[in-house]
N, C-alpha and C positions, 0 to 999 in steps of 0.2 A: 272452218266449221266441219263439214262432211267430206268425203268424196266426192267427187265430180259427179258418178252416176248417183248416190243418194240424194246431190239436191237437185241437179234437175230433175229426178221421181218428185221432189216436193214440191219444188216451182210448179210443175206443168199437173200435180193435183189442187193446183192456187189459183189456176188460169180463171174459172169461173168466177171466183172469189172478190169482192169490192173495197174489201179491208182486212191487204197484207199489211205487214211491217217487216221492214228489213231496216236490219241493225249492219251495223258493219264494225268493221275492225278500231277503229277512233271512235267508237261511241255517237255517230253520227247516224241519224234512226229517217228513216224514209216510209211514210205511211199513207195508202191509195191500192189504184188495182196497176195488175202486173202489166203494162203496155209489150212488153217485144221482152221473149227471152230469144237471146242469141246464143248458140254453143254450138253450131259444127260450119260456118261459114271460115273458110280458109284466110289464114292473114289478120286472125283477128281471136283476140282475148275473149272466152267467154261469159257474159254478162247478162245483168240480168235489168231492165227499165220497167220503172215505177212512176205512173201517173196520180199526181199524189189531187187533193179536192179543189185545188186553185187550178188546174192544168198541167203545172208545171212536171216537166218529164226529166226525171235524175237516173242516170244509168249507174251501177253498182258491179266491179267484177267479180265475180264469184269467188276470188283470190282474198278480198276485201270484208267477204260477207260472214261475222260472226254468227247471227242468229235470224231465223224468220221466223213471222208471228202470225198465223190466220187467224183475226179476231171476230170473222165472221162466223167460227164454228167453236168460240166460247161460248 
């Protein structure tokens, strides 16, 4: 998608937000609020988790992430 530093600027203006969508590289779409972005903890891919309306928590690496969608500021 972007650069490392332009998405985490958009992730962490998402954090408030209750309805992302993250799109990823396979066409596989993840929609809920932002549970944990990870990106400076050592030993470890930076990613970004999605608590989507059933619970359920899908982690996505930023390597993966084609497009994010805040459809709460449609």
């Amino acid at each position: 998608m972007n650069d490392f530093f332009t998405l985490i600027e958009k992730l962490q203006g998402m954090l408030d937000s209750n309805d992302v969508e993250v799109v990823s590289m396979d066409g596989t779409s993840v929609r809920g609020t932002i549970d944990n972005l990870r990106s400076t903890q050592p030993f470890s891919k930076p990613a970004v988790k999605i608590r989507d309306a059933e619970g359920k928590i899908t982690k996505i690496l930023f390597s993966d992430i084609r497009e994010i969608i805040d459809h709460k500021k449609r």
